[in-house]
C-alpha positions as CSV (number, residue, x, y, z in Angstrom):
1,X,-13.7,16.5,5.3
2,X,-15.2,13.7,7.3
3,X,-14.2,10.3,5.8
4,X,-16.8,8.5,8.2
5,X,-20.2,9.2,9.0
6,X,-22.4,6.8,11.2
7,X,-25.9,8.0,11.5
8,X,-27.9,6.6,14.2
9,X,-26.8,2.9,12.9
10,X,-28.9,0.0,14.4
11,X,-27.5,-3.6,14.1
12,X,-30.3,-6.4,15.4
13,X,-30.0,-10.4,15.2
14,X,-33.0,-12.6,15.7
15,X,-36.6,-11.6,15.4
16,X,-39.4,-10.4,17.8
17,X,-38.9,-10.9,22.0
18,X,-35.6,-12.7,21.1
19,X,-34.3,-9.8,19.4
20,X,-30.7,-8.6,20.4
21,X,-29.5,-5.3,19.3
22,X,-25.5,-5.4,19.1
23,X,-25.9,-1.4,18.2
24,X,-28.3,0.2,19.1
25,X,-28.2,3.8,17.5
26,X,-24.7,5.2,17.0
27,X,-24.0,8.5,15.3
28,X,-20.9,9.3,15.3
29,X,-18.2,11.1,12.7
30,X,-14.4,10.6,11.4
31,X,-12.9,13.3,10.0
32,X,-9.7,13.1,7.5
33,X,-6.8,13.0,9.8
34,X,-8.3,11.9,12.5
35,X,-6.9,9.2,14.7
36,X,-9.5,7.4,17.0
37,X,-10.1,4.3,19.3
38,X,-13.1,2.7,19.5
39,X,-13.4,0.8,23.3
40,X,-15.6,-1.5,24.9
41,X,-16.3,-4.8,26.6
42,X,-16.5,-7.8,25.3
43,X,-19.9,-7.6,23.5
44,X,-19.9,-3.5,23.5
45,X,-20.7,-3.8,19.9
46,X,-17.3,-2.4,19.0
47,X,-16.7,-5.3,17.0
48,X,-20.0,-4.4,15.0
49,X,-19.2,-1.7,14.4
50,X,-15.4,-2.2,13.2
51,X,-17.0,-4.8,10.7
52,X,-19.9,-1.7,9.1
53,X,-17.3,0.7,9.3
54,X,-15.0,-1.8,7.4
55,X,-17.9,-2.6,4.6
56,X,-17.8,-6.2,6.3
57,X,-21.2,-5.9,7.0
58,X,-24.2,-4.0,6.7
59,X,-26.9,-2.0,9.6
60,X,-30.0,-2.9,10.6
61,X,-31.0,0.6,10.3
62,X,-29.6,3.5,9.9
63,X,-27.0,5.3,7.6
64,X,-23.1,5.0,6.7
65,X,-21.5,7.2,4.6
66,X,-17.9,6.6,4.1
67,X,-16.1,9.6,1.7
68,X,-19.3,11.1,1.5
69,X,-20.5,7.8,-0.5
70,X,-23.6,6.2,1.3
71,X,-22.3,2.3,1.5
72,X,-26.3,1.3,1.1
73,X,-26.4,2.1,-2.1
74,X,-23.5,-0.1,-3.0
75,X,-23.4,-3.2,-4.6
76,X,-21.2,-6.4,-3.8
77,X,-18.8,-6.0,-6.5
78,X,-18.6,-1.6,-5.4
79,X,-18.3,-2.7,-1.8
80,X,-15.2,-5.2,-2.7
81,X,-13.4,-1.9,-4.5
82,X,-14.4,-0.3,-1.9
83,X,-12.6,-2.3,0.8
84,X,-9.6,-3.3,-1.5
85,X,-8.8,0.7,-2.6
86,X,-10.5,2.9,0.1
87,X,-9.6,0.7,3.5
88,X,-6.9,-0.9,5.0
89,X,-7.6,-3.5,7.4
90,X,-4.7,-4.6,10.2
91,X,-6.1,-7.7,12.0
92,X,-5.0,-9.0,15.9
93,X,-4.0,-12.1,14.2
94,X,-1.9,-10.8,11.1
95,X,-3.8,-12.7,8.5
96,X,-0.8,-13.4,6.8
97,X,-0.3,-16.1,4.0
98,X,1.9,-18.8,5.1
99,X,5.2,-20.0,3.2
100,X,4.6,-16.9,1.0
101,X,7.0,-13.9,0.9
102,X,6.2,-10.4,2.9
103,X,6.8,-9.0,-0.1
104,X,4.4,-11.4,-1.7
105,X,2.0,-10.9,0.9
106,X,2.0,-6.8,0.9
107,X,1.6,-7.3,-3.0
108,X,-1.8,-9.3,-2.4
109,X,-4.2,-6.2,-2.5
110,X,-2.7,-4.7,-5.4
111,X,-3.0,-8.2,-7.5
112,X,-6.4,-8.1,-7.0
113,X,-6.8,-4.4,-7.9
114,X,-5.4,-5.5,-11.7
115,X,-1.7,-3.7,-10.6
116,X,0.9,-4.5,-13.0
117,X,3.6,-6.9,-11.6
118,X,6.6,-4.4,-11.9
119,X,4.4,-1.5,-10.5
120,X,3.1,-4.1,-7.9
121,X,6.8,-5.2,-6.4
122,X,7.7,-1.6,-6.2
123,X,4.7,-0.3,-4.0
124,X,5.3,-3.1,-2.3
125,X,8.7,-2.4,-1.6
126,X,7.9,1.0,-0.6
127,X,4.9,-0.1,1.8
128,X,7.5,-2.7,3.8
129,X,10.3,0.1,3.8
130,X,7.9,2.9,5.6
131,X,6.9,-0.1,7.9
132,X,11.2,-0.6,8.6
133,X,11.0,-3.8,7.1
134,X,12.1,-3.8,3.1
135,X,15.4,-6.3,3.9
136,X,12.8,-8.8,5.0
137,X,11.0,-8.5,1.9
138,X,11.8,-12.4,0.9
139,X,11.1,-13.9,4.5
140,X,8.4,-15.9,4.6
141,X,5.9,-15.1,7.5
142,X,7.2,-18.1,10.1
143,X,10.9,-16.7,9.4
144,X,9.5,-13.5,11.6
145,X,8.8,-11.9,14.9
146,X,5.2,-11.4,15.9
147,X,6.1,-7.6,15.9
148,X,7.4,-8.3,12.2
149,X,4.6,-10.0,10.8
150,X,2.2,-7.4,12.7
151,X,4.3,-4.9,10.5
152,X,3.5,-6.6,7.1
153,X,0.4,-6.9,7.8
154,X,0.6,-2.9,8.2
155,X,2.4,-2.8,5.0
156,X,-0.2,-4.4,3.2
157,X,-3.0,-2.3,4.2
158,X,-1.0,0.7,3.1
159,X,-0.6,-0.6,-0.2
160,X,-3.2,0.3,-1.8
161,X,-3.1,4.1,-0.2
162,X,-6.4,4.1,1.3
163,X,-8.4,6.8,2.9
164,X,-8.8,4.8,6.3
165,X,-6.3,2.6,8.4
166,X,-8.8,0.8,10.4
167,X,-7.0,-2.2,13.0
168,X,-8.6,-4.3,15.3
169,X,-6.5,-5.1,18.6
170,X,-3.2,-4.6,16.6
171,X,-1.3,-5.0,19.5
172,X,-3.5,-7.7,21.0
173,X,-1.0,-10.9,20.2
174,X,2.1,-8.6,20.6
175,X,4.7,-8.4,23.9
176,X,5.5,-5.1,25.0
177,X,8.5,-4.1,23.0
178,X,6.6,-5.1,19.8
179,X,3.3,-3.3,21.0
180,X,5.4,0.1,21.3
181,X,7.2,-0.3,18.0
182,X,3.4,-1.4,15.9
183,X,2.0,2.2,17.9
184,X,5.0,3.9,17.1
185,X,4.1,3.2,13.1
186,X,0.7,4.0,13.6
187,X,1.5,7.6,15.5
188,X,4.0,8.0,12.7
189,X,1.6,7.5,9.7
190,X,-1.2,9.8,11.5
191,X,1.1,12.4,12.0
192,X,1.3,11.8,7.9
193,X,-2.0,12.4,7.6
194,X,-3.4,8.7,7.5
195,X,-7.2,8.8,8.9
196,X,-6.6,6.0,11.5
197,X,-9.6,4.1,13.5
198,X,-8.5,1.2,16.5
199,X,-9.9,-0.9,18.4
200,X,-8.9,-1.6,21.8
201,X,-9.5,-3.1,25.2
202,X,-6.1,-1.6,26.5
203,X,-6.3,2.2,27.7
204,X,-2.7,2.4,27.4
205,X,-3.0,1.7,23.9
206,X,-5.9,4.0,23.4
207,X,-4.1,7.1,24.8
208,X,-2.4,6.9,21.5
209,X,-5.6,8.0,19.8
210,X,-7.0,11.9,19.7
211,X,-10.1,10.7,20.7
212,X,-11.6,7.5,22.5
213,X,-15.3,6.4,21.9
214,X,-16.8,4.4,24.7
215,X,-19.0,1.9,23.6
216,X,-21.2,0.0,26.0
217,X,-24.7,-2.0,25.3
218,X,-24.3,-1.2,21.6
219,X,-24.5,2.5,22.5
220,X,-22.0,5.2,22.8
221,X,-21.2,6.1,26.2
């Protein structure tokens, strides 16, 4: 089953001759299981594309279908269930909420899914221990490594059990022990079937993946 489909997706800014085309016609396909990285310069259009793929924003042209759902057709409050319940998003910069708990913080999805507290505080739990972090549940983010916090932020994107992992430059802020241990996870929860999608300028990082898309010019390469 292919959990994305990206059919010949244009994304343009301005108008006329000052038109700039970040993508410029990418089809391309996910399927359930699959663990990919998604490489590029700096203004590749990889970011773009992370950000369509993630229902952060929407194409110029073109189609997405994400679970066999075409995302056009989707309206603001559909696309927020959508990226709460169907995507997990894992950011270079952890995102995390300050003097709040990890276990606080990996509950954060599931409070705004309508989750029962008791219900909430166990998947919670469970998130932090498959991420090797449940007896740091009560820290607060500044009480932990980078590599920790980089973990919650896994955690919490797990939470809600969504079809697709998608993380941009997980490892980007990371030193090298703490990089191996945050693509240690990720190998770990694709060979559990998790449908995984990264973004990377590292190669080293990208080895990690089945398959690597090269992106330059807003075009697959």
């Amino acid at each position: 089953m292919k959990v994305i489909e990206v059919n010949d997706i244009t994304k343009t800014y301005g108008e006329g001759e000052a038109t700039v085309y970040a993508l410029a016609g990418v089809t391309t396909s996910v399927d359930q299981g699959d663990y990919v990285a998604i490489m590029g310069s700096s203004g590749s259009g990889k970011s773009t594309l992370m950000h369509i793929i993630g229902c952060l924003d929407v194409p110029s042209s073109g189609t997405y279908r994400l679970d066999g759902v075409d995302v056009s057709e989707l309206n603001e409050t559909q696309l927020a269930l959508v990226r709460n319940r169907r995507i997990g998003f894992v950011f270079q910069s952890f995102n995390l909420i300050p003097r709040t708990s990890a276990l606080a913080n990996v509950e954060l999805p599931l409070a705004y899914a309508g989750v029962k507290p008791k219900q909430r505080k166990e998947r919670a739990m469970a998130a932090l221990d498959l991420v090797g972090l449940s007896d740091r549940a009560e820290h607060d983010p500044n009480q932990l490594s980078g590599g920790q916090q980089q973990r919650v932020a896994i955690a919490r994107a797990l939470v809600t059990e969504p079809a697709l992992l998608l993380a941009d430059e997980p490892t980007g802020n990371l030193d090298s022990r703490s990089t191996s241990e945050i693509l240690s996870i990720l190998d770990n929860l694709n060979s559990d079937g998790r449908t995984i999608v990264l973004i990377t300028h590292e190669n080293d990082v990208a080895t990690h993946a089945h398959r690597v898309i090269h992106l330059l010019d807003g075009r697959i390469v």
